[in-house]
C-alpha positions in Angstrom: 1.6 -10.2 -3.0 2.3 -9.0 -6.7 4.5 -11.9 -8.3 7.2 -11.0 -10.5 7.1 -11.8 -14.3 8.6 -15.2 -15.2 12.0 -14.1 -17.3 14.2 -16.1 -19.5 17.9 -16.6 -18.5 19.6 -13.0 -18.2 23.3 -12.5 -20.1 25.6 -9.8 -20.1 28.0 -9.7 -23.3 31.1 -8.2 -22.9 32.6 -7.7 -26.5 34.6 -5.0 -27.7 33.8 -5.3 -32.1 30.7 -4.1 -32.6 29.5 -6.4 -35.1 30.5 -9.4 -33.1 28.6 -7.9 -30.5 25.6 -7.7 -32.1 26.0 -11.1 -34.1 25.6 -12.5 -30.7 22.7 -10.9 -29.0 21.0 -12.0 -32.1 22.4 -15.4 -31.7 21.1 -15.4 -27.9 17.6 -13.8 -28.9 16.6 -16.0 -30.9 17.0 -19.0 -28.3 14.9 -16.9 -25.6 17.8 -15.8 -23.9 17.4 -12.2 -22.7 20.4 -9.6 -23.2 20.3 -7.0 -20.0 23.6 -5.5 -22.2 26.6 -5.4 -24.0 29.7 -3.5 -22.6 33.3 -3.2 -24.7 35.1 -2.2 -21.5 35.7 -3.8 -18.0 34.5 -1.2 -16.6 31.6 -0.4 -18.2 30.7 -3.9 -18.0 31.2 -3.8 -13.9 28.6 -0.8 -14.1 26.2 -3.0 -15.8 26.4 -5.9 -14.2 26.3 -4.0 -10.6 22.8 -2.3 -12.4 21.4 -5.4 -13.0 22.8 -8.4 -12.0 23.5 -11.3 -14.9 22.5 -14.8 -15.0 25.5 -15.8 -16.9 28.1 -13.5 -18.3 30.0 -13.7 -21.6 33.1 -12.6 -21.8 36.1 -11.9 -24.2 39.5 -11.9 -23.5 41.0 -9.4 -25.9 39.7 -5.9 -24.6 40.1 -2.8 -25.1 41.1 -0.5 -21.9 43.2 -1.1 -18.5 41.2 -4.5 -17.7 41.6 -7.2 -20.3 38.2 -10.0 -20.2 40.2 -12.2 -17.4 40.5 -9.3 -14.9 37.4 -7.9 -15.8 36.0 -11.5 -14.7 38.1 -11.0 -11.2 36.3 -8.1 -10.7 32.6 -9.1 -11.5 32.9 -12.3 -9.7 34.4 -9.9 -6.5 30.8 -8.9 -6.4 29.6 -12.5 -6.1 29.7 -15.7 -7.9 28.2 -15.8 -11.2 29.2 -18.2 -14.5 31.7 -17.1 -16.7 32.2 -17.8 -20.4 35.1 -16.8 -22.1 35.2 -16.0 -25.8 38.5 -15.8 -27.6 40.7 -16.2 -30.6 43.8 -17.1 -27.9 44.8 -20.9 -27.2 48.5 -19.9 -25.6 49.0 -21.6 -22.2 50.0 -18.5 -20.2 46.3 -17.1 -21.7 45.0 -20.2 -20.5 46.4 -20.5 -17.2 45.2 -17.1 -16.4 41.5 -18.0 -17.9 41.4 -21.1 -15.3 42.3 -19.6 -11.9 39.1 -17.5 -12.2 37.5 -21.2 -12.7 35.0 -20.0 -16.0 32.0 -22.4 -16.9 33.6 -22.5 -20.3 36.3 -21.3 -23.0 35.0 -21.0 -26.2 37.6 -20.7 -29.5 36.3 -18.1 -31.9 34.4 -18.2 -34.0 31.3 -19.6 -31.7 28.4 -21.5 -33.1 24.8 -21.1 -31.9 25.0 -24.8 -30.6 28.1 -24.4 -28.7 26.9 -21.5 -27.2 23.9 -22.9 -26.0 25.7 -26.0 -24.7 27.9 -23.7 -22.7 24.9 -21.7 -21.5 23.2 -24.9 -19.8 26.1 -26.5 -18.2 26.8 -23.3 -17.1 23.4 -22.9 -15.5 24.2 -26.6 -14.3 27.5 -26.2 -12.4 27.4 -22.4 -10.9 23.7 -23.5 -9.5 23.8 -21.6 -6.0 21.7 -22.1 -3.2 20.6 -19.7 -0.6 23.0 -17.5 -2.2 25.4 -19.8 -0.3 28.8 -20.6 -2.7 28.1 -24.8 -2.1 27.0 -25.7 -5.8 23.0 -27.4 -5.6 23.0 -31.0 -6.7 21.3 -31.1 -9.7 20.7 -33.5 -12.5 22.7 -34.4 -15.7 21.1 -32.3 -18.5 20.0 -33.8 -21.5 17.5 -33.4 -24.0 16.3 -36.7 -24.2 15.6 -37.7 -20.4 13.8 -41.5 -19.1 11.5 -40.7 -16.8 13.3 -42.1 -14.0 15.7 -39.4 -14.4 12.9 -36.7 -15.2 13.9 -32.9 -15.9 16.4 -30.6 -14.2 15.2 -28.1 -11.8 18.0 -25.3 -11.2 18.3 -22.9 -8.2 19.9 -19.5 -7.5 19.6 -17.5 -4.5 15.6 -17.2 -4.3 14.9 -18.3 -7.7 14.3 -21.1 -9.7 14.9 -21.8 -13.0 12.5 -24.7 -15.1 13.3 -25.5 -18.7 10.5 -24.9 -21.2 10.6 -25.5 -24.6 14.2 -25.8 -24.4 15.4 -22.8 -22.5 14.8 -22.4 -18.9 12.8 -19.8 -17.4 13.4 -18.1 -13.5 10.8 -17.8 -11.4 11.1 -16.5 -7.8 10.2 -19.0 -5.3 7.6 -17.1 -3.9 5.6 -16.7 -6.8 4.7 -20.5 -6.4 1.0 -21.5 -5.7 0.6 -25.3 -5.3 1.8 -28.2 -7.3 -0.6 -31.0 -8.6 0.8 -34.3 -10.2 -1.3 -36.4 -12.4 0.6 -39.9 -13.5 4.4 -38.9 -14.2 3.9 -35.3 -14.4 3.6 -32.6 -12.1 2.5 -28.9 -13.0 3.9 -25.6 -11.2 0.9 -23.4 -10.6 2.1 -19.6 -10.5 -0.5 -16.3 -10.8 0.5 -16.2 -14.0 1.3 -19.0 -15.6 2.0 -23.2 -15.3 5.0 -25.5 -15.9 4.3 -29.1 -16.8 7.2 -31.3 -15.7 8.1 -34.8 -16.3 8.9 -35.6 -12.5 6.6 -37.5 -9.7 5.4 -35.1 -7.3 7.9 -36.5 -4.5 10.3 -36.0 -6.4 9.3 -32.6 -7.1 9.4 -31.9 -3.8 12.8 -33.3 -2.8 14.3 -31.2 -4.9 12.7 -28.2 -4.1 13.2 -29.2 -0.3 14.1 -25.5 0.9 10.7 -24.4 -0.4 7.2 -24.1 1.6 6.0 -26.3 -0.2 3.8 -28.7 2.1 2.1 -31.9 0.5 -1.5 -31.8 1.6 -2.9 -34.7 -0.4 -1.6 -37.4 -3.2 -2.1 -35.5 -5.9 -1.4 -31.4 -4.5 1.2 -29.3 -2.2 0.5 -25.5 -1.4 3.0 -22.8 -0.8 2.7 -22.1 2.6 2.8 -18.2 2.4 -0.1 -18.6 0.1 -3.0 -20.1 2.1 -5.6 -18.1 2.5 -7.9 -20.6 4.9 -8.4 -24.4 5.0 -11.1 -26.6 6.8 -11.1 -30.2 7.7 -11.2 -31.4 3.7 -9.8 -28.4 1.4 -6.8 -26.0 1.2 -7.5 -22.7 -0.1 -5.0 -20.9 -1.8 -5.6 -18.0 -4.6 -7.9 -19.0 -7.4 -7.7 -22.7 -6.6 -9.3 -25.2 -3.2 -7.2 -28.5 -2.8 -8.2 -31.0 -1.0 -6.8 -31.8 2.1 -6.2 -35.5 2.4 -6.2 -37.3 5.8 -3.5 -39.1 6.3 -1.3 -35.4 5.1 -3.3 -33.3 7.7 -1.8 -34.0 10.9 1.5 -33.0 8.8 0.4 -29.9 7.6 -1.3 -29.0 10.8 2.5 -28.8 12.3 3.5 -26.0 10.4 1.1 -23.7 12.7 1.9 -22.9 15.5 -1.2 -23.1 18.8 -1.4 -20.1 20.9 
């Protein structure tokens, strides 16, 4: 299996002044986020977005054309759920009222700071975390950027991927692309093809959270990705570039995953 790249959070913008436009993909780029485009209309942001599906979208209210930014979020979230943020000069009620009954991660007054912004951005990611593709919100963790270890680090899920903060953005990964886990002390590090994520979480934690995964614990310190075994003997796990050792008392567990013919 070829995995696919690791990418940062995906945004749409959908901002009809130019220059605001562009003040805020530069704003967004320079945190890691990545821009898959800007649209001025409803409509041409519906195209976009049915191209290439958005993370999170942000959205302002005053547009140009037939759809002002509320209906055009009535239409993009008819194609499936995904977390809105509204940008806008407008603090009227009846605006207001409107904004809420599409239920938008947030409602930013203009103009919008880096910070806020970013804040937005991760309780966004936070609230509108979907599993399965299902519309039942995952339970995740309080965010914060100053964690104990008892709390450890938030994990987010959407559909088939997963999203792991790095260097204070988070990053998506499909769940496939997943090769083992190994935990040494309080941390635990994501082994992909291509790359690894150190996380401040126990491995049993790890794996709680990421319960709807293949992941199969296979000794104190390692779990493997099922669909990523290549053979295993009495002792050892092999799984691309890396043998694991099987433990004892976690082999009789693992075994149950194959089936006997």
């Amino acid at each position: 299996m070829t995995a696919s790249p690791v990418r940062p959070v995906s945004i749409l913008i959908i901002e009809d002044e130019a220059i605001l436009a562009l003040e805020l993909c530069v704003k967004l780029e320079s945190e890691g986020y990545h821009i898959v485009g800007t649209a001025t209309t409803g409509r041409q942001a519906l195209a976009l977005h049915k191209e290439q599906h958005a993370d999170i979208v942000i959205c302002d209210i005053n547009l140009r054309g037939d759809w002002n930014g509320i209906e055009t979020a009535r239409q993009l979230l008819a194609q499936g759920p995904v977390p809105i943020i509204y940008l806008s000069a407008l603090t009227d009620r009846e605006t207001l009222e409107q904004a809420k009954a599409t239920k938008p991660a947030a409602y930013l007054t203009k103009p919008v700071t880096t910070d806020s912004l970013r804040i937005a951005i991760e309780i966004a990611l936070s609230n509108f975390a979907y599993v399965n593709g299902s519309n039942k919100p995952a339970v995740v963790e309080p965010m914060s950027n100053a964690m104990s270890p008892r709390e450890g680090e938030t994990i987010l899920q959407i559909g088939d991927y997963i999203f792991i903060k790095q260097n204070y953005q988070f990053v998506r990964l499909h769940k496939a692309e997943v090769l083992y886990v190994e935990a040494e002390d309080k941390y635990t590090t994501v082994v992909t093809p291509t790359r690894k994520f150190v996380l401040r979480l126990s491995l049993a934690v790890l794996l709680q959270r990421l319960a709807d995964m293949a992941l199969i614990r296979v000794h104190r310190s390692f779990a493997v990705n099922l669909s990523h075994v290549e053979s295993f003997s009495d002792y050892e796990v092999q799984v691309p570039g890396q043998t694991v050792p099987l433990g004892r008392v976690y082999k009789e567990e693992f075994l149950h995953h194959f089936r006997f013919r």
